[in-house]
Residue frames as a rotation matrix with the C-alpha (Angstrom) as fourth column:
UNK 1
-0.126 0.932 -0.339 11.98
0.091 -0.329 -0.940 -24.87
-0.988 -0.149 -0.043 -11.54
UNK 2
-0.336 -0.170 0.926 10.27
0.741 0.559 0.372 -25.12
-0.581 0.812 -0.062 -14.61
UNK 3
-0.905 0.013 0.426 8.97
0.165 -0.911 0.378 -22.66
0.393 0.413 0.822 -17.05
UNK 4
0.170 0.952 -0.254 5.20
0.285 0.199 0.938 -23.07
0.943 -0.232 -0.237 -15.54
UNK 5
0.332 -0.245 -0.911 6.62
0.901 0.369 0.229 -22.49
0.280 -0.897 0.343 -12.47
UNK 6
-0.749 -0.561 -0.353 8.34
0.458 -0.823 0.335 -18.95
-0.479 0.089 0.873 -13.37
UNK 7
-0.610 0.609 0.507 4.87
0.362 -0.355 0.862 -17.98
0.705 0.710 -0.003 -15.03
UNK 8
0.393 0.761 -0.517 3.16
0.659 0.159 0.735 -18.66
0.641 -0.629 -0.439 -12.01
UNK 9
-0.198 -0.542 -0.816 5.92
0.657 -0.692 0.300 -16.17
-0.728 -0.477 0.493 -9.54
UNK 10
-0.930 -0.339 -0.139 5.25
0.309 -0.929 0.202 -13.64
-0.198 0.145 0.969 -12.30
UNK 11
-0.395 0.914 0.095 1.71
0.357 0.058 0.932 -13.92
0.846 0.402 -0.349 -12.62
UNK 12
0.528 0.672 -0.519 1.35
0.773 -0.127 0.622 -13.54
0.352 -0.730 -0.586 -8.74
UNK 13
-0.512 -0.781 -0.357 4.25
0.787 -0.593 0.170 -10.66
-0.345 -0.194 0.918 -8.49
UNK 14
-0.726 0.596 0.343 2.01
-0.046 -0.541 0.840 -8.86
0.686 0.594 0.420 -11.37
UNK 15
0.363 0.888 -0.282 -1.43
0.718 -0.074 0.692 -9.57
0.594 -0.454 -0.664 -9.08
UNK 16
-0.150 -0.421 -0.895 0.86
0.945 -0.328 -0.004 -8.09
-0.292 -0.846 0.446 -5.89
UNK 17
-0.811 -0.498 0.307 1.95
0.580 -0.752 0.314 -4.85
0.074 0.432 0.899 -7.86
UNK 18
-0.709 0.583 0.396 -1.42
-0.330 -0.772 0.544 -4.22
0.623 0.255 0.740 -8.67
UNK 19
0.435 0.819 -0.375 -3.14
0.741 -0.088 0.666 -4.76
0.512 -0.568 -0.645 -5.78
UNK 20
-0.360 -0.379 -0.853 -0.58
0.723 -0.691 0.002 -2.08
-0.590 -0.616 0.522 -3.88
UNK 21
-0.930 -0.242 0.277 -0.86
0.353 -0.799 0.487 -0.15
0.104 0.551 0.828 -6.55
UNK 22
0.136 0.990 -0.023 -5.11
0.179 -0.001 0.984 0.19
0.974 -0.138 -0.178 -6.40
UNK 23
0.455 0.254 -0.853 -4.21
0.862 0.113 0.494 0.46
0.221 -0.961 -0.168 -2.46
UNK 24
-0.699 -0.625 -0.348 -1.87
0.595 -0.778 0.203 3.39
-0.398 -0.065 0.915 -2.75
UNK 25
-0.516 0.588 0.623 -4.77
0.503 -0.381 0.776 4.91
0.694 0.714 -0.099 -5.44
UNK 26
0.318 0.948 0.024 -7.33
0.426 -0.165 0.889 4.87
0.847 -0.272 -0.457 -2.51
UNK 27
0.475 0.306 -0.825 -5.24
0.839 -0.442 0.319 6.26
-0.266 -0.843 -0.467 0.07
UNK 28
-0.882 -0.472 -0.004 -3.88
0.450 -0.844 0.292 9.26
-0.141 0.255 0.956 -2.31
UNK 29
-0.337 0.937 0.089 -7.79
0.443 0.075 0.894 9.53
0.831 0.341 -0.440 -2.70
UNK 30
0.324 0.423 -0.846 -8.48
0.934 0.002 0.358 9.74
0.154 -0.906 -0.394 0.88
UNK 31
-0.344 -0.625 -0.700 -5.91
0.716 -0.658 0.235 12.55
-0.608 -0.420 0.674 1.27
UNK 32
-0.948 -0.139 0.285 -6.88
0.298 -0.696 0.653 14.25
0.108 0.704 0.702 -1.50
UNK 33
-0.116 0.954 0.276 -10.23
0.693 -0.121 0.711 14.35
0.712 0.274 -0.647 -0.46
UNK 34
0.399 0.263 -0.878 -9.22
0.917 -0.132 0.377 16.54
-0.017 -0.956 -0.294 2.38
UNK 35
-0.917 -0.392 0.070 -8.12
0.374 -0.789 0.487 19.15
-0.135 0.473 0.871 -0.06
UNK 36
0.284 0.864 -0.415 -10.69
0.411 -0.501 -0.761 22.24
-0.866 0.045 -0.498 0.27
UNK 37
-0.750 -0.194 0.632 -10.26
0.655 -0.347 0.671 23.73
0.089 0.918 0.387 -2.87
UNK 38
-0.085 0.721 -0.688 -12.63
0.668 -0.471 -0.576 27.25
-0.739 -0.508 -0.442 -2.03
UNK 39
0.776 0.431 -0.461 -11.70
0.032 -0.756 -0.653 29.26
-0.630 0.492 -0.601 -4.90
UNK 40
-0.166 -0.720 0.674 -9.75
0.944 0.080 0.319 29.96
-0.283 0.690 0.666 -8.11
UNK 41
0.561 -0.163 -0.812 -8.61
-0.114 -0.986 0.119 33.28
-0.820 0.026 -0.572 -9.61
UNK 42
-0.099 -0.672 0.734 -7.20
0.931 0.197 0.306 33.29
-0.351 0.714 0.606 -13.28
UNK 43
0.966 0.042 -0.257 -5.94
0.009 -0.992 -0.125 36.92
-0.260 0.118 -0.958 -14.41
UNK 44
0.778 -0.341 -0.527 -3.36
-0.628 -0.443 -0.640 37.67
-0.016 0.829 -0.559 -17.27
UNK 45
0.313 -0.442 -0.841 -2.56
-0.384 0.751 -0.538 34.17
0.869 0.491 0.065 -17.91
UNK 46
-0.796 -0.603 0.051 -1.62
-0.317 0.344 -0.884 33.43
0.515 -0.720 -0.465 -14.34
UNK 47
0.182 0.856 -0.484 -3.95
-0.068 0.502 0.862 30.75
0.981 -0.124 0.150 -12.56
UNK 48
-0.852 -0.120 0.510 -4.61
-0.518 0.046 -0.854 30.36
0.079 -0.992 -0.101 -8.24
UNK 49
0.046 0.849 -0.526 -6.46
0.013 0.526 0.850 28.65
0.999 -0.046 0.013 -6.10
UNK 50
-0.146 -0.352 0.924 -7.14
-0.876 -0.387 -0.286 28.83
0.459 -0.852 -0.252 -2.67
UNK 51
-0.032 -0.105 -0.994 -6.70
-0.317 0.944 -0.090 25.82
0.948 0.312 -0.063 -1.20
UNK 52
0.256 -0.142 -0.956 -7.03
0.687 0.723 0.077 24.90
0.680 -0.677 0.282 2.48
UNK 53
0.988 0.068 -0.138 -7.20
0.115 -0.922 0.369 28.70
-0.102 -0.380 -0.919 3.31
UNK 54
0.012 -0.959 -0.285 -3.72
0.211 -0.276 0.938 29.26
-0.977 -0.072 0.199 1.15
UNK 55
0.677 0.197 -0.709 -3.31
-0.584 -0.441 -0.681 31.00
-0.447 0.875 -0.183 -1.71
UNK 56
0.158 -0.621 0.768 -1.54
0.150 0.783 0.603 28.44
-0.976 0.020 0.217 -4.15
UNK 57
0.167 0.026 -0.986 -0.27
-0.921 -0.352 -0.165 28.35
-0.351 0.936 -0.035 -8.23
UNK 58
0.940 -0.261 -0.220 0.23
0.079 0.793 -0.605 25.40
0.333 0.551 0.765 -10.98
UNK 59
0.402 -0.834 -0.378 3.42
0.055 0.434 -0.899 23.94
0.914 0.341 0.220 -9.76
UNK 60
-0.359 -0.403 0.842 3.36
-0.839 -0.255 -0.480 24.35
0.408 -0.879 -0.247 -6.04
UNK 61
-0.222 0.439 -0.870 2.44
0.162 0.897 0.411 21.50
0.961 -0.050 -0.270 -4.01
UNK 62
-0.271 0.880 0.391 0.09
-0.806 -0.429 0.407 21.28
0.526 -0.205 0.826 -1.30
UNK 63
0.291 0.237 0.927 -0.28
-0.681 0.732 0.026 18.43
-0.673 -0.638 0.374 1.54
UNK 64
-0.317 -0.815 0.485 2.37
0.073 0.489 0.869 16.66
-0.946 0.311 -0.096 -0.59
UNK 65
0.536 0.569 0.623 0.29
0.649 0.194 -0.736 16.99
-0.540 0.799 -0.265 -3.49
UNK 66
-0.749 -0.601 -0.281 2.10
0.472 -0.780 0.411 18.68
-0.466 0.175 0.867 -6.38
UNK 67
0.312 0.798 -0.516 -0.65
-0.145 -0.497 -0.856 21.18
-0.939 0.342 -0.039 -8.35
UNK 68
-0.717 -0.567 0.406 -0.31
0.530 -0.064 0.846 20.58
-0.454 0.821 0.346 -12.10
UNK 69
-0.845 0.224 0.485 -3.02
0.410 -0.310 0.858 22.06
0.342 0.924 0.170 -13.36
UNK 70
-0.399 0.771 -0.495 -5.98
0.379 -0.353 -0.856 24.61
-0.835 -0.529 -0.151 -11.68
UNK 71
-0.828 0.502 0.248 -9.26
0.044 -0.384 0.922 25.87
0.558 0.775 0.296 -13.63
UNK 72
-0.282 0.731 0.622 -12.51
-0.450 -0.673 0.587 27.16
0.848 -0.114 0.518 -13.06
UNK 73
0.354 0.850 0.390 -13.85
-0.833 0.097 0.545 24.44
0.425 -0.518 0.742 -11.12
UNK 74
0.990 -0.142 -0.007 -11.27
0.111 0.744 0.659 22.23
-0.089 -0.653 0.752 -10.43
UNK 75
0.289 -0.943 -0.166 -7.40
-0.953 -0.267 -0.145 21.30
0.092 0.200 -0.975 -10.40
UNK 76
0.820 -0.250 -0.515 -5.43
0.162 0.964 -0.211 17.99
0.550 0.090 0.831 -11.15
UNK 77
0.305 -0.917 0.257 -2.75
-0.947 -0.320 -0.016 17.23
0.097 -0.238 -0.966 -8.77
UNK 78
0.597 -0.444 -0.668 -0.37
-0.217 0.713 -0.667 14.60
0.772 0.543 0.330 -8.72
UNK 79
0.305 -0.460 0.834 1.61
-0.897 0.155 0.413 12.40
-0.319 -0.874 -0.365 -5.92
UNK 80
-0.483 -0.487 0.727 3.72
-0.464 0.847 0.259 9.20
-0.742 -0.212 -0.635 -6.55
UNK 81
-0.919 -0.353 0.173 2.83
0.054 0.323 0.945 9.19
-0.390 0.878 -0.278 -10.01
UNK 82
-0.375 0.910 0.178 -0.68
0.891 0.301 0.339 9.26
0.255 0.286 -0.924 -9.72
UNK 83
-0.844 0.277 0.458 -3.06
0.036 -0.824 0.566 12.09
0.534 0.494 0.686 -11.00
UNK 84
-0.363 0.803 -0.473 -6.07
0.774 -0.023 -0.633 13.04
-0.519 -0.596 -0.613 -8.56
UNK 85
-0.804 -0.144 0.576 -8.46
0.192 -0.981 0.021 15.97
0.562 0.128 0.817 -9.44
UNK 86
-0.633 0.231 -0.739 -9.86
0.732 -0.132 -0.668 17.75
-0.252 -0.964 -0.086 -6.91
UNK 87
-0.602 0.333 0.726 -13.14
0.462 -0.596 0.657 19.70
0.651 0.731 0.205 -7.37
UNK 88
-0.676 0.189 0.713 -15.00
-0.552 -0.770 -0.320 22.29
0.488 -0.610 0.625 -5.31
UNK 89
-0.970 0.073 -0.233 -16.80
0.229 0.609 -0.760 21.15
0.086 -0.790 -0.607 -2.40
């Protein structure tokens, strides 16, 4: 095989990757859209959220989801590398 030939297997290896990868996006989406996210509580430096009728903090994790990062009106969590944020309903 020639060098055209090895361009072409890594050109369509690269397409593959990202197309899982854009498929994995939309179903960490889906899931994440089934996070309720009902309320937050921030009080001497320590942040919550209630989450799916559980009281939760930055660094627990949540229908696999880990929490990295809750405020007023929303929180970013994070699964298999990818960052989601989830904002009140």
């Amino acid at each position: 095989e020639g060098f055209w030939d090895e361009l072409a297997k890594s050109l369509a290896a690269k397409a593959d990757q990202e197309k899982a990868r854009r498929i994995l996006i939309g179903n960490l989406q889906g899931q994440a859209s089934r996070l309720n996210l009902q309320s937050t509580v921030m009080s001497n430096g320590s942040t919550k959220a209630m989450v799916n009728g559980t009281l939760v903090e930055e660094g627990d994790t949540v229908s696999g989801f880990k929490i990295l990062k809750i405020e007023a009106r929303r929180m970013v969590v994070e699964r298999e590398g990818i960052r989601l944020e989830v904002y009140f309903n």
